[in-house]
PyMOL Python script that loads the backbone (N, CA, C, O; Angstrom):
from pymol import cmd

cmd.read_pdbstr("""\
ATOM      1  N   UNK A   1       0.821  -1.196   0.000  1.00  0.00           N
ATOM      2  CA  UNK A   1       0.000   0.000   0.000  1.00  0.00           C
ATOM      3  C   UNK A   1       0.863   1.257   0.000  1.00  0.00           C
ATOM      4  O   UNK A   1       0.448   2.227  -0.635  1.00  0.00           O
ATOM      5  N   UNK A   2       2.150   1.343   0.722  1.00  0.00           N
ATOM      6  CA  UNK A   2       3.122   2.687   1.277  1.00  0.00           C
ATOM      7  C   UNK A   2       3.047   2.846  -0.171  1.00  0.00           C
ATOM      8  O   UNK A   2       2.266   3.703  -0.584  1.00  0.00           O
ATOM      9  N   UNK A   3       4.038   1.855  -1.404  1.00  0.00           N
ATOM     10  CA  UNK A   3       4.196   2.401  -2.587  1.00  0.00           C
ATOM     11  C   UNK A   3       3.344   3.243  -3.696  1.00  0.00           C
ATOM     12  O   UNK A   3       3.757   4.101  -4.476  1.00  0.00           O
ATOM     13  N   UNK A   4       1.802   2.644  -3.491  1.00  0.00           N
ATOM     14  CA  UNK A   4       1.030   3.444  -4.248  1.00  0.00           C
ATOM     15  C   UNK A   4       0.172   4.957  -3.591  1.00  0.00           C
ATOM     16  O   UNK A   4      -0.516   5.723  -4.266  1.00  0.00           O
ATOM     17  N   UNK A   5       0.468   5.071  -2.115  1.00  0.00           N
ATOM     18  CA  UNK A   5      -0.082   6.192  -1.419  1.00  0.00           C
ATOM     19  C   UNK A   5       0.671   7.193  -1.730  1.00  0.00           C
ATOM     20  O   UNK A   5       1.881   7.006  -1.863  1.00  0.00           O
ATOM     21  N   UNK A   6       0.074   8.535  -1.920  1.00  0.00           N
ATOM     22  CA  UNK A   6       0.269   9.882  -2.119  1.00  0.00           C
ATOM     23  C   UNK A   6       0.101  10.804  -0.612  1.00  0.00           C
ATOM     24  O   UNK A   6      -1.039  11.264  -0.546  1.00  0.00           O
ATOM     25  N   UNK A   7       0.786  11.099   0.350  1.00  0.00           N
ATOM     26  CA  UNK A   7       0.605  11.630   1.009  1.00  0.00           C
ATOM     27  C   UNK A   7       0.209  12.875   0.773  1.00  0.00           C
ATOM     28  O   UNK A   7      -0.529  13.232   1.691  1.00  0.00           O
ATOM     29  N   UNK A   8       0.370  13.799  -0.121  1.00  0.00           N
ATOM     30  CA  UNK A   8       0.405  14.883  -0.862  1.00  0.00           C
ATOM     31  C   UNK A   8      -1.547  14.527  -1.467  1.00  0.00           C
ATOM     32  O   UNK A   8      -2.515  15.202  -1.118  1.00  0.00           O
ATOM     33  N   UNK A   9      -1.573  13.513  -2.245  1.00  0.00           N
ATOM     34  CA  UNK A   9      -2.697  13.507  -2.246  1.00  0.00           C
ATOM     35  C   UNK A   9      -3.724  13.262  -1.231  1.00  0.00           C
ATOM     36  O   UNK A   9      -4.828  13.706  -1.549  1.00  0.00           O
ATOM     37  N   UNK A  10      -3.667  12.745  -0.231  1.00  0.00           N
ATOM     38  CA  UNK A  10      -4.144  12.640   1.492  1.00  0.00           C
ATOM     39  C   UNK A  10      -4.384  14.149   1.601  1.00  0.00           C
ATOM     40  O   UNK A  10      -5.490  14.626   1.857  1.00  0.00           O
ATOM     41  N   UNK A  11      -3.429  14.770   1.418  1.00  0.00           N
ATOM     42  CA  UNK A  11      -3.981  16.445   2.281  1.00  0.00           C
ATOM     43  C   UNK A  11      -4.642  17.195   1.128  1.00  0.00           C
ATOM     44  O   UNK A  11      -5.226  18.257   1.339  1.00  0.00           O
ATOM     45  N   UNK A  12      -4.575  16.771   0.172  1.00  0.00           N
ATOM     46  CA  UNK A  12      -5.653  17.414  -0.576  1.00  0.00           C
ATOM     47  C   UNK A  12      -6.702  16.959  -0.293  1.00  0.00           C
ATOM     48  O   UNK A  12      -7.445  17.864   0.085  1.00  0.00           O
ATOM     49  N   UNK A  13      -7.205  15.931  -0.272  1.00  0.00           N
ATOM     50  CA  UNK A  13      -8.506  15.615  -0.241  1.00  0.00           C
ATOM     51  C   UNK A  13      -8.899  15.868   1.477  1.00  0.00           C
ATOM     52  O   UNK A  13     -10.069  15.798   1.853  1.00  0.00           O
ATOM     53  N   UNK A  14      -7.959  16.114   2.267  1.00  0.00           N
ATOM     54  CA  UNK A  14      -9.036  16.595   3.896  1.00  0.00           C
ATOM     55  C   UNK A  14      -8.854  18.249   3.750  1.00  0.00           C
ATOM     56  O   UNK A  14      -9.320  19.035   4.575  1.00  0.00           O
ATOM     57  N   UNK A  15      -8.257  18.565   2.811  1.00  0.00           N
ATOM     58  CA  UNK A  15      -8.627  19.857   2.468  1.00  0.00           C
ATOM     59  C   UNK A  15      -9.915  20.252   1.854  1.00  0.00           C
ATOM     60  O   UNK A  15     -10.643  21.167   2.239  1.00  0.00           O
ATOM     61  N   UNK A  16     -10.161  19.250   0.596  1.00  0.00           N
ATOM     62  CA  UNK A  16     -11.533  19.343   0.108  1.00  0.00           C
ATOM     63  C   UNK A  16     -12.607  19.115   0.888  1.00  0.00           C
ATOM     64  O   UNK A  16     -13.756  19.486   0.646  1.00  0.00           O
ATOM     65  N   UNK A  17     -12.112  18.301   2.140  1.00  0.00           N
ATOM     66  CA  UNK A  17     -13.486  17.854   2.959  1.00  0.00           C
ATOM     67  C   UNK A  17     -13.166  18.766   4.046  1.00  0.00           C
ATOM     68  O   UNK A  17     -13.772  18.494   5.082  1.00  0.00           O
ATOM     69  N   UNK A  18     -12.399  19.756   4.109  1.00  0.00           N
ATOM     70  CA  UNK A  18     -12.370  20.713   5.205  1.00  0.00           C
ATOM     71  C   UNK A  18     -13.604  22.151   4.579  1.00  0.00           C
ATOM     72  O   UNK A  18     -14.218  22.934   5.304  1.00  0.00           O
ATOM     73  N   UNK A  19     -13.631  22.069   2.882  1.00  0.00           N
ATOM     74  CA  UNK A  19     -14.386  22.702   2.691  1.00  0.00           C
ATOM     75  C   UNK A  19     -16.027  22.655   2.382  1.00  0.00           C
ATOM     76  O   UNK A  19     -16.994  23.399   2.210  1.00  0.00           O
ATOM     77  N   UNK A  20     -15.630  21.183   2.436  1.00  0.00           N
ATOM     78  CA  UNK A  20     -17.040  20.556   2.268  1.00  0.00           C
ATOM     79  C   UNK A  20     -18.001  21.155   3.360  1.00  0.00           C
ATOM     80  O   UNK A  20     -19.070  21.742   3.190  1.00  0.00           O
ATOM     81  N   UNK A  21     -17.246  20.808   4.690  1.00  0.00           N
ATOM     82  CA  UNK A  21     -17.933  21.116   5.908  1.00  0.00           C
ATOM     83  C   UNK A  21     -18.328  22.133   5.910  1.00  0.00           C
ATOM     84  O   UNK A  21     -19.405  22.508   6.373  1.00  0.00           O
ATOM     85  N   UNK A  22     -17.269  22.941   5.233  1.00  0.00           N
ATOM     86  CA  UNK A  22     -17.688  24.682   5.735  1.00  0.00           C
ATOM     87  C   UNK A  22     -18.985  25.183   5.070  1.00  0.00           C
ATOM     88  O   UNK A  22     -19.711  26.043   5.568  1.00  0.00           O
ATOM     89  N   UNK A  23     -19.161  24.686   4.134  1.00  0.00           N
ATOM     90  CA  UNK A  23     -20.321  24.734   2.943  1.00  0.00           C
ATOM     91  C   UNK A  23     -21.460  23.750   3.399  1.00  0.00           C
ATOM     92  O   UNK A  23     -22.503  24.079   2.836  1.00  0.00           O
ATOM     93  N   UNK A  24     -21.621  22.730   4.166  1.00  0.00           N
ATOM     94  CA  UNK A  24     -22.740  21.607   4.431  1.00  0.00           C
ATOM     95  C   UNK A  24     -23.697  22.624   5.177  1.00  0.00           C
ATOM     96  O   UNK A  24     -23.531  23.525   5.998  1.00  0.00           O
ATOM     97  N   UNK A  25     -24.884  22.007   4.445  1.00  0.00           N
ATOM     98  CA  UNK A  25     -26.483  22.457   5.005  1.00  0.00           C
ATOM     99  C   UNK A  25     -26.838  22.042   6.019  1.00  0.00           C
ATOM    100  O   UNK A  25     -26.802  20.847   6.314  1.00  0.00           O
ATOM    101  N   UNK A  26     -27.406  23.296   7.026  1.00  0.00           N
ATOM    102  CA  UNK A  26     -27.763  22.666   8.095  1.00  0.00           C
ATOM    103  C   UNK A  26     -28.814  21.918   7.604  1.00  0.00           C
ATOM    104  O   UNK A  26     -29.461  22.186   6.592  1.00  0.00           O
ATOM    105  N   UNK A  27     -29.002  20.788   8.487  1.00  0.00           N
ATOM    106  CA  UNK A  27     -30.571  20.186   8.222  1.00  0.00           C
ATOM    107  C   UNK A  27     -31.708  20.492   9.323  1.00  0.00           C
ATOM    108  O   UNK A  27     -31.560  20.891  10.478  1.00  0.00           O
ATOM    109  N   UNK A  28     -33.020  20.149   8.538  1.00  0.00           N
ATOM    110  CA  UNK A  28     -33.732  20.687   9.349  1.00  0.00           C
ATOM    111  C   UNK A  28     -33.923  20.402  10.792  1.00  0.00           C
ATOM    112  O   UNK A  28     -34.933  19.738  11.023  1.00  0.00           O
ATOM    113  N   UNK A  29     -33.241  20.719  11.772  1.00  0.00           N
ATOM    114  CA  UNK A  29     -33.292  19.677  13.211  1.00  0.00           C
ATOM    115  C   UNK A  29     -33.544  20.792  13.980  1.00  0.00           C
ATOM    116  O   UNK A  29     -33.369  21.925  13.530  1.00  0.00           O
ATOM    117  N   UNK A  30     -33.913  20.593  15.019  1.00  0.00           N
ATOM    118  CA  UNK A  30     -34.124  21.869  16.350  1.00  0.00           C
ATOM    119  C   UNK A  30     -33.409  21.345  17.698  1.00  0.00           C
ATOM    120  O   UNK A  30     -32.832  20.260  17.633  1.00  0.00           O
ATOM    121  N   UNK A  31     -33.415  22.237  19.225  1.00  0.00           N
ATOM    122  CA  UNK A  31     -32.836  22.067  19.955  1.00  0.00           C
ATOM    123  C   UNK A  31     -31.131  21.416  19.661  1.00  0.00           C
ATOM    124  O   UNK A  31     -30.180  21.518  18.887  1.00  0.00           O
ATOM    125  N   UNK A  32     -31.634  20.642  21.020  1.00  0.00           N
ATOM    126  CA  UNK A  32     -30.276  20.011  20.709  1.00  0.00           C
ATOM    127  C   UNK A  32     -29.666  19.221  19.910  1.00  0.00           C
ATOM    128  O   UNK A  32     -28.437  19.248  19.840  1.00  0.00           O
ATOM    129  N   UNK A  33     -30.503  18.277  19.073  1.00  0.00           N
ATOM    130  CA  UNK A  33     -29.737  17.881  17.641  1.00  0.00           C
ATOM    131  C   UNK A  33     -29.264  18.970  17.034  1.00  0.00           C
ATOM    132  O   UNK A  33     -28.109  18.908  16.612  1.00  0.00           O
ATOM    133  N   UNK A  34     -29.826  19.876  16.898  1.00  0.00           N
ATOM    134  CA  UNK A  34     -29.326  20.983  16.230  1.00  0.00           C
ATOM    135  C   UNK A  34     -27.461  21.436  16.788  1.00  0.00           C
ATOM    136  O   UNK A  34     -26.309  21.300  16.377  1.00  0.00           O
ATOM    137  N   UNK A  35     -28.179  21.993  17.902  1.00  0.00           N
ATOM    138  CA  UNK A  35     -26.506  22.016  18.691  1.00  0.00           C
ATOM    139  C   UNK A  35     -25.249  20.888  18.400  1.00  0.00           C
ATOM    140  O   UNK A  35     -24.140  21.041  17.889  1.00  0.00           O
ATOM    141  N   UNK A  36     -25.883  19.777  18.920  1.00  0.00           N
ATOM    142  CA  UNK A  36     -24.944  18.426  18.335  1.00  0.00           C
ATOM    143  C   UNK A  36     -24.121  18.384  17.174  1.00  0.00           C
ATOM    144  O   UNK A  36     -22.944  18.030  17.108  1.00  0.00           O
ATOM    145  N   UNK A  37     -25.335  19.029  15.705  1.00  0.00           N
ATOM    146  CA  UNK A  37     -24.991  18.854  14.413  1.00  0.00           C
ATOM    147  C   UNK A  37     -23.782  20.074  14.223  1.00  0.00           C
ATOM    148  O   UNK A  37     -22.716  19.988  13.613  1.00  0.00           O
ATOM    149  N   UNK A  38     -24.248  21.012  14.834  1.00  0.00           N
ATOM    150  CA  UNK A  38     -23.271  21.983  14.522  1.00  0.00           C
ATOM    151  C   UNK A  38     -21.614  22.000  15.585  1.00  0.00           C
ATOM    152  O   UNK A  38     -20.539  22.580  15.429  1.00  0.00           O
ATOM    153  N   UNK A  39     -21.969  21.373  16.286  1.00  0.00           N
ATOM    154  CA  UNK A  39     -20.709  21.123  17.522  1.00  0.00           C
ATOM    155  C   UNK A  39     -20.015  20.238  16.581  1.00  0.00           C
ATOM    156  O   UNK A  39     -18.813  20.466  16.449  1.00  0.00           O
ATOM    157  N   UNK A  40     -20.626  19.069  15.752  1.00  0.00           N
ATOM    158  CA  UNK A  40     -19.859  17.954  15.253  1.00  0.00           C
ATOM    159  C   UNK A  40     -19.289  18.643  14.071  1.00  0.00           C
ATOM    160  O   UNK A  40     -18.110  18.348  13.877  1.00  0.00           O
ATOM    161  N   UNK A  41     -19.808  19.483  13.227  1.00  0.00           N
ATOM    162  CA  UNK A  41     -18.999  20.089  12.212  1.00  0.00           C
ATOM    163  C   UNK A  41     -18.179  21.134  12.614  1.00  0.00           C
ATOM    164  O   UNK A  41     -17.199  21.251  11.878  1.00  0.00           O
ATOM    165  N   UNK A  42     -18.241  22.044  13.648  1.00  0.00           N
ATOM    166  CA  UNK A  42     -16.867  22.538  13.635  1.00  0.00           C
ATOM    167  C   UNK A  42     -16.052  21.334  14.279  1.00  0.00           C
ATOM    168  O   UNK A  42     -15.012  21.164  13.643  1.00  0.00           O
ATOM    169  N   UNK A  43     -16.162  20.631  15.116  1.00  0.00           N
ATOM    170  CA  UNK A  43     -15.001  19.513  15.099  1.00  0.00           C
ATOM    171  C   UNK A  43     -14.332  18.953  13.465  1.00  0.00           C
ATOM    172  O   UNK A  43     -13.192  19.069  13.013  1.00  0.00           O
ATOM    173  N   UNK A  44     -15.435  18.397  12.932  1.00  0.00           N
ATOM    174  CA  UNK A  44     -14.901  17.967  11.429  1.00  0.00           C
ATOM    175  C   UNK A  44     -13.616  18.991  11.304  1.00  0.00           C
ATOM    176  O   UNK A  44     -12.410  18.867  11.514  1.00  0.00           O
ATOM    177  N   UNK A  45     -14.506  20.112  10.838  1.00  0.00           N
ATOM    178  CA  UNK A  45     -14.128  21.689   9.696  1.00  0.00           C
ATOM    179  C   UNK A  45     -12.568  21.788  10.568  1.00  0.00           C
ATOM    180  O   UNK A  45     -11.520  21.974   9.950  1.00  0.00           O
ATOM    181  N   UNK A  46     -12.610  21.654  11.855  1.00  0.00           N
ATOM    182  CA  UNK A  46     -11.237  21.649  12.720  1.00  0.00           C
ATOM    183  C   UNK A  46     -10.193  20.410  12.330  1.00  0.00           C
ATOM    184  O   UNK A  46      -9.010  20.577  12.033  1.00  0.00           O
ATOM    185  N   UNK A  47     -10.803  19.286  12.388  1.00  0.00           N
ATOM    186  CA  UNK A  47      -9.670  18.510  12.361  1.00  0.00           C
ATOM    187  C   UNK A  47      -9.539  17.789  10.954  1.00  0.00           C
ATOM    188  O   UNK A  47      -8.757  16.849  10.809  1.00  0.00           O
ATOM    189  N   UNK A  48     -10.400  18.306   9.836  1.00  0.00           N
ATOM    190  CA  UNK A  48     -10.060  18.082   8.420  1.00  0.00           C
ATOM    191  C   UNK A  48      -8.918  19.587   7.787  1.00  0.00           C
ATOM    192  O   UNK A  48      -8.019  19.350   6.981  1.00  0.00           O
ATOM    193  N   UNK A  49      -9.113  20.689   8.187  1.00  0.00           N
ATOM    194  CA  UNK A  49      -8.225  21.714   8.176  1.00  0.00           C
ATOM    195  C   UNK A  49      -7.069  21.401   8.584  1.00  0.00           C
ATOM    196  O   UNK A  49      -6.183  21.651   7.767  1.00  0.00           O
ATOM    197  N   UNK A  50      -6.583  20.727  10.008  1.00  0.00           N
ATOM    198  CA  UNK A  50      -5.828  20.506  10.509  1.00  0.00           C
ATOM    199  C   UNK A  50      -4.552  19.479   9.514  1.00  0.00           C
ATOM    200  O   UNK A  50      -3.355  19.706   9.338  1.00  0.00           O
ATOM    201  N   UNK A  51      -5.303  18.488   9.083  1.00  0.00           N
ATOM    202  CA  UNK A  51      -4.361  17.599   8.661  1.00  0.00           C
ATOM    203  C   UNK A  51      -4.218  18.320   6.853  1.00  0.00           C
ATOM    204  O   UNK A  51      -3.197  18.084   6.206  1.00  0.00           O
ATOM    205  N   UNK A  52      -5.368  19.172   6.247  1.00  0.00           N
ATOM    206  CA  UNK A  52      -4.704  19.763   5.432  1.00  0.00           C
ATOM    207  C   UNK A  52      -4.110  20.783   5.272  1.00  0.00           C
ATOM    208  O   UNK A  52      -4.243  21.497   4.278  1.00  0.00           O
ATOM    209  N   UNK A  53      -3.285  21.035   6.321  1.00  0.00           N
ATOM    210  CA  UNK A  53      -2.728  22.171   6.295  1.00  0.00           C
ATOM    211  C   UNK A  53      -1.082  21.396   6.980  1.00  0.00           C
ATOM    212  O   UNK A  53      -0.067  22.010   7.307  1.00  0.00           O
ATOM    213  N   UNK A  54      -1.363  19.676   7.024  1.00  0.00           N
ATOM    214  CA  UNK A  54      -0.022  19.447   7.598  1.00  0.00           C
ATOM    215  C   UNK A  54       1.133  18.889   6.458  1.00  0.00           C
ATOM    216  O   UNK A  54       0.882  18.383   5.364  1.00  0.00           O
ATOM    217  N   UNK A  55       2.474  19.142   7.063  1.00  0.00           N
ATOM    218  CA  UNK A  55       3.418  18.979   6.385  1.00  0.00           C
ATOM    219  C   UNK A  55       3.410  17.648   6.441  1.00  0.00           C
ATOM    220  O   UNK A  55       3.183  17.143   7.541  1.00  0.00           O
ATOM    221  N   UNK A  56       3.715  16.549   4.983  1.00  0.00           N
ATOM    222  CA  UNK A  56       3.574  15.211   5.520  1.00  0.00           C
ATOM    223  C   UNK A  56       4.819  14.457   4.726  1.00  0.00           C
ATOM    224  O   UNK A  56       5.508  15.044   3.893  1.00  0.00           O
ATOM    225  N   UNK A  57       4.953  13.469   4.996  1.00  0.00           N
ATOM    226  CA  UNK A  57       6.416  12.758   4.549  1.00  0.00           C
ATOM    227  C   UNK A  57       5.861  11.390   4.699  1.00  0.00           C
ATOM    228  O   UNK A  57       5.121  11.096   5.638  1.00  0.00           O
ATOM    229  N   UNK A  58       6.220  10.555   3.773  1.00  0.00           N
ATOM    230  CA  UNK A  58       6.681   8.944   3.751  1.00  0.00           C
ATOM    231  C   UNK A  58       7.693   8.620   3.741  1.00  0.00           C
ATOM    232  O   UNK A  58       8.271   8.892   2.689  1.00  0.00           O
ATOM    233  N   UNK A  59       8.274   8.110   4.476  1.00  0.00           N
ATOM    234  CA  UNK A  59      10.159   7.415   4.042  1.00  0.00           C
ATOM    235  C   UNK A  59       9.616   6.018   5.108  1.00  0.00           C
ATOM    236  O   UNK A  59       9.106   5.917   6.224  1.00  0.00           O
ATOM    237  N   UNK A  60      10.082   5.046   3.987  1.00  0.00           N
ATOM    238  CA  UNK A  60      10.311   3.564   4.417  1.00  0.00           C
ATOM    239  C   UNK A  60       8.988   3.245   5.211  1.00  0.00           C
ATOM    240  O   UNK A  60       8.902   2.527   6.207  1.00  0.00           O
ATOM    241  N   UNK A  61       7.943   3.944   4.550  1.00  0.00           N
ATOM    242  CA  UNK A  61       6.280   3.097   5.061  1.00  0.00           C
ATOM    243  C   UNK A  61       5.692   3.619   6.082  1.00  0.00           C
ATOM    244  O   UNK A  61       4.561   3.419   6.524  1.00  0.00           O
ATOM    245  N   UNK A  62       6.905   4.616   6.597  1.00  0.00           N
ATOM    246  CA  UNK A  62       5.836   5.034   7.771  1.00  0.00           C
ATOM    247  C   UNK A  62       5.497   6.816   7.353  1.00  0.00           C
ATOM    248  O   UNK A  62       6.222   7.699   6.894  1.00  0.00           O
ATOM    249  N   UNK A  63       4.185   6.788   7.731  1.00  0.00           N
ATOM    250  CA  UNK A  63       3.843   8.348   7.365  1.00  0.00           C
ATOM    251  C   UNK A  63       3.606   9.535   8.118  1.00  0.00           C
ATOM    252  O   UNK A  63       2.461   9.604   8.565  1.00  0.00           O
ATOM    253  N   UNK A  64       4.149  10.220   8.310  1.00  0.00           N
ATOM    254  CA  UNK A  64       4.061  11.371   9.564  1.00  0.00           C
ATOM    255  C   UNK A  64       3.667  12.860   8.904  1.00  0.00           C
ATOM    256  O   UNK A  64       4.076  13.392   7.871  1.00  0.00           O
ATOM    257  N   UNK A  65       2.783  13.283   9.833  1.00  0.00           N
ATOM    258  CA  UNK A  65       2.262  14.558   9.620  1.00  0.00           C
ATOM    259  C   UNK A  65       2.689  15.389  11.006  1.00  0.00           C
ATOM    260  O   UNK A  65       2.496  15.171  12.202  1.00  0.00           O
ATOM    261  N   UNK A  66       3.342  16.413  10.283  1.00  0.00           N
ATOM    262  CA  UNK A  66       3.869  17.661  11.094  1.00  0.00           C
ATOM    263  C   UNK A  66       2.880  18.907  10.772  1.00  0.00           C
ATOM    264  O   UNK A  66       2.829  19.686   9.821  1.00  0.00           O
ATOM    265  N   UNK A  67       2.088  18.765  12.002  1.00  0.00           N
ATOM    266  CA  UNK A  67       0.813  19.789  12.336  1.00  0.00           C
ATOM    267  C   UNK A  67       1.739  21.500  13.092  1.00  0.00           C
ATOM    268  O   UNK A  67       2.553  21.048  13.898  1.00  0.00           O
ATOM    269  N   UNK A  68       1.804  22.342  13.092  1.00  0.00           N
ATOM    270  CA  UNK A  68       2.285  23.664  13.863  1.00  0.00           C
ATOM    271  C   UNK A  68       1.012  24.248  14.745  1.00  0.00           C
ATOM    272  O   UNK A  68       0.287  25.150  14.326  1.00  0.00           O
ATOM    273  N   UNK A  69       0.877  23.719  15.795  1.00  0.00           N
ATOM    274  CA  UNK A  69      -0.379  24.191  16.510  1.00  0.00           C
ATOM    275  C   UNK A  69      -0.152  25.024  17.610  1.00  0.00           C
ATOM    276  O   UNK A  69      -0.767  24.990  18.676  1.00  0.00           O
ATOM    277  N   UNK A  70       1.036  26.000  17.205  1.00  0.00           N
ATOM    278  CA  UNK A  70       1.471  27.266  18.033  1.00  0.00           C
ATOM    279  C   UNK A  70       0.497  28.300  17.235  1.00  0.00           C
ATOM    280  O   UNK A  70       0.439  28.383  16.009  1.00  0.00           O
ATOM    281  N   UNK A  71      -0.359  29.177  18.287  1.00  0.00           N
ATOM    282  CA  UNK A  71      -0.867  30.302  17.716  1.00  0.00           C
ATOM    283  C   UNK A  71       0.251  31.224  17.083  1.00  0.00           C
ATOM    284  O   UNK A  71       1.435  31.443  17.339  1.00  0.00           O
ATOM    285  N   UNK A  72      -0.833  31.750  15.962  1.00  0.00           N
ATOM    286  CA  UNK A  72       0.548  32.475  14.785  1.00  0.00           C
ATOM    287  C   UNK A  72       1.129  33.774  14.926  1.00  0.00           C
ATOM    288  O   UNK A  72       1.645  34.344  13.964  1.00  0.00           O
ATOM    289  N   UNK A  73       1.068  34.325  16.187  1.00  0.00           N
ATOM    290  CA  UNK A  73       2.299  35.214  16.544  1.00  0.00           C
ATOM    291  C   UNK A  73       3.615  33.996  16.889  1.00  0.00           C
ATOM    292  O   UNK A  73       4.740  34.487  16.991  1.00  0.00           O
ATOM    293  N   UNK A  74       3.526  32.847  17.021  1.00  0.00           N
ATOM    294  CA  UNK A  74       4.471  32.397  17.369  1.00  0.00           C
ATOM    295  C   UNK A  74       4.952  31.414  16.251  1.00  0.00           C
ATOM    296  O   UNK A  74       5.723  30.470  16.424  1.00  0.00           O
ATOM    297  N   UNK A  75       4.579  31.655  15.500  1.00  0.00           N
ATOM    298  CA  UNK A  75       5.105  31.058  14.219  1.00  0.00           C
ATOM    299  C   UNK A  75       6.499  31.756  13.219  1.00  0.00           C
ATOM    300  O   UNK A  75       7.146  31.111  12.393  1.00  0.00           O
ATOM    301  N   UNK A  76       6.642  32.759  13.465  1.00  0.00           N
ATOM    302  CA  UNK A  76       7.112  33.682  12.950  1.00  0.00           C
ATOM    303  C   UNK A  76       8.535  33.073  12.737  1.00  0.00           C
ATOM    304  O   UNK A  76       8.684  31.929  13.166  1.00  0.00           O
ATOM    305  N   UNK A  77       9.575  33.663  12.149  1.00  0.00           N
ATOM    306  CA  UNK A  77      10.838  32.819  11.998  1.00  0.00           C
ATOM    307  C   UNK A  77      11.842  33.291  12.995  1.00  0.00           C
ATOM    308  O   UNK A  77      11.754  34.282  13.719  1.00  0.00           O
ATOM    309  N   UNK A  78      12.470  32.728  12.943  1.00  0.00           N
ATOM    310  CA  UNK A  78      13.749  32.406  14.434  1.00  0.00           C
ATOM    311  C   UNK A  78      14.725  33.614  14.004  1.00  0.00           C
ATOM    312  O   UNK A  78      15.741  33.850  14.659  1.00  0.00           O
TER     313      UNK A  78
END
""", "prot")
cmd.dss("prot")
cmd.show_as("cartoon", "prot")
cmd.util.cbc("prot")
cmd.orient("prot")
């Protein structure tokens, strides 16, 4: 499987589904389903952003994503 995976293609596509979310219809629900539905998509919209926005690498099968989850005054360069 390592040989034919695209890590590069991985963060595109939780990028596309980071925008999916942002764009999904509420449905018609009230109270607290309602709350639920919308609590569960900013989780999604959060942690599909997250991994497309991470730096990612394969070497020798294993795949690692380097996330920067310092707020961005502290990103700045050294």
């Amino acid at each position: 499987m390592a040989d034919a995976f695209d890590p590069t293609d991985m963060v595109t596509r939780f990028s596309e589904r980071s925008i999916a979310v942002k764009q999904r219809q509420l449905p018609p629900v009230e109270g607290e389903a309602r709350k639920d539905f919308m609590r569960q998509a900013r989780l999604d919209f959060q942690d599909f952003a997250m991994i497309a926005d991470a730096d990612c690498d394969l070497t020798d099968g294993i795949l690692t994503l380097r996330i920067d989850l310092r707020p961005r005054d502290d990103q700045g360069s050294i």
